[in-house]
C-alpha positions in Angstrom: 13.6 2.5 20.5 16.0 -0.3 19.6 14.0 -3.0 17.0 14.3 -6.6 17.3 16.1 -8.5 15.0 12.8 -10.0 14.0 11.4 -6.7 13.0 14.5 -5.6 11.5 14.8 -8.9 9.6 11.4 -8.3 8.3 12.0 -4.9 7.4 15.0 -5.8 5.5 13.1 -8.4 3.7 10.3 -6.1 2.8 13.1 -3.8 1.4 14.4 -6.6 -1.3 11.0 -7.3 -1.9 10.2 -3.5 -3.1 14.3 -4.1 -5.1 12.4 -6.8 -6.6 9.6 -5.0 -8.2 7.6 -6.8 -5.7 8.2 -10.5 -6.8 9.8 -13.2 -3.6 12.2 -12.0 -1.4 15.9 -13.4 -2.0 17.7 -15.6 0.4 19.7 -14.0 2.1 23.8 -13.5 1.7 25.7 -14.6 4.8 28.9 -12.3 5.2 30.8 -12.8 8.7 28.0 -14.3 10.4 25.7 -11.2 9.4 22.3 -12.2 7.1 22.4 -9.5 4.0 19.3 -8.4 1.6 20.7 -6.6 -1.6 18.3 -3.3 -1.6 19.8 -1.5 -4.6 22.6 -0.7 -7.0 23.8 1.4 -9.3 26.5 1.4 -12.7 29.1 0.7 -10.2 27.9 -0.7 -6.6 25.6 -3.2 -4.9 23.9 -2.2 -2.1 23.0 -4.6 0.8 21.1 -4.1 4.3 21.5 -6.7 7.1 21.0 -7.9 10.7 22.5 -9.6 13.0 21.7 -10.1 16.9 19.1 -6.8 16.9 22.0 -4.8 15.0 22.1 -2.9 12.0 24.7 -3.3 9.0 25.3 -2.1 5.8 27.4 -3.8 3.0 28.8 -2.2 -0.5 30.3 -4.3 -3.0 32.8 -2.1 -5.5 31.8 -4.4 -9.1 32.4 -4.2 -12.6 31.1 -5.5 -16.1 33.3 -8.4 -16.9 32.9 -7.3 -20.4 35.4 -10.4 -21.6 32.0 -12.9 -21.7 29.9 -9.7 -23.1 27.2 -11.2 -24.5 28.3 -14.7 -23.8 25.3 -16.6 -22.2 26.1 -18.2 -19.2 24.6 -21.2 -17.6 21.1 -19.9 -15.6 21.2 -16.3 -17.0 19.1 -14.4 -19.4 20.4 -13.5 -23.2 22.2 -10.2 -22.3 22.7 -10.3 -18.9 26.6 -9.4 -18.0 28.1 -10.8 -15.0 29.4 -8.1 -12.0 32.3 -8.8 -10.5 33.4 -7.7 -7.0 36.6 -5.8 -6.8 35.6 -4.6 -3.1 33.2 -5.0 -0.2 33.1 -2.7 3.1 30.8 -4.2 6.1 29.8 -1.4 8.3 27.3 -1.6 11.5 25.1 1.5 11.8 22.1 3.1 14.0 19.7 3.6 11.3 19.3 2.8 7.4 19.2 6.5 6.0 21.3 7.0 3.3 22.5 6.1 -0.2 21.1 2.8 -1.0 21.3 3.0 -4.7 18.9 3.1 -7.8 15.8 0.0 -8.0 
């Protein structure tokens, strides 16, 4: 039984919130017209779930530590926080959301 994009939109939000130990859901990241939640990562990946028009997507991001500002405080971060940068990104549409999603 095929969701609507409400429900799946709400499930997708309900997944970031769980990412987020709970706390507000995120606004979501707008990649080729497609609304993005990040649900998880790991030492070397972000993990992101979206919807568009009752269809499924995921979206993987490649990063690593820019380790060149390490432990440089930037503007609106926390004392220790590094900053990811993207070296990839891979959109895929699929049926369901099993899988690999990453460590929260």
């Amino acid at each position: 039984m095929d969701q609507s994009h409400d429900e799946i939109r709400k499930e997708l939000q309900e997944w970031n919130r769980a990412y987020n130990g709970g706390k507000d859901v995120d606004d979501p990241h707008i990649r080729n017209g497609i609304e993005f939640w990040r649900v998880g990562h790991n030492a070397s990946h972000e993990f992101h779930a979206g919807a568009m028009d009752g269809k499924r997507f995921r979206y993987s991001v490649d990063c690593a530590v820019d380790y060149e500002d390490w432990p440089e405080k930037r503007a609106g971060e926390d004392d220790g926080e590094y900053v990811l940068r993207a070296l990839g990104a891979e959109i895929k549409e699929v049926t369901d959301f099993c899988g690999y999603y990453g460590h929260f």
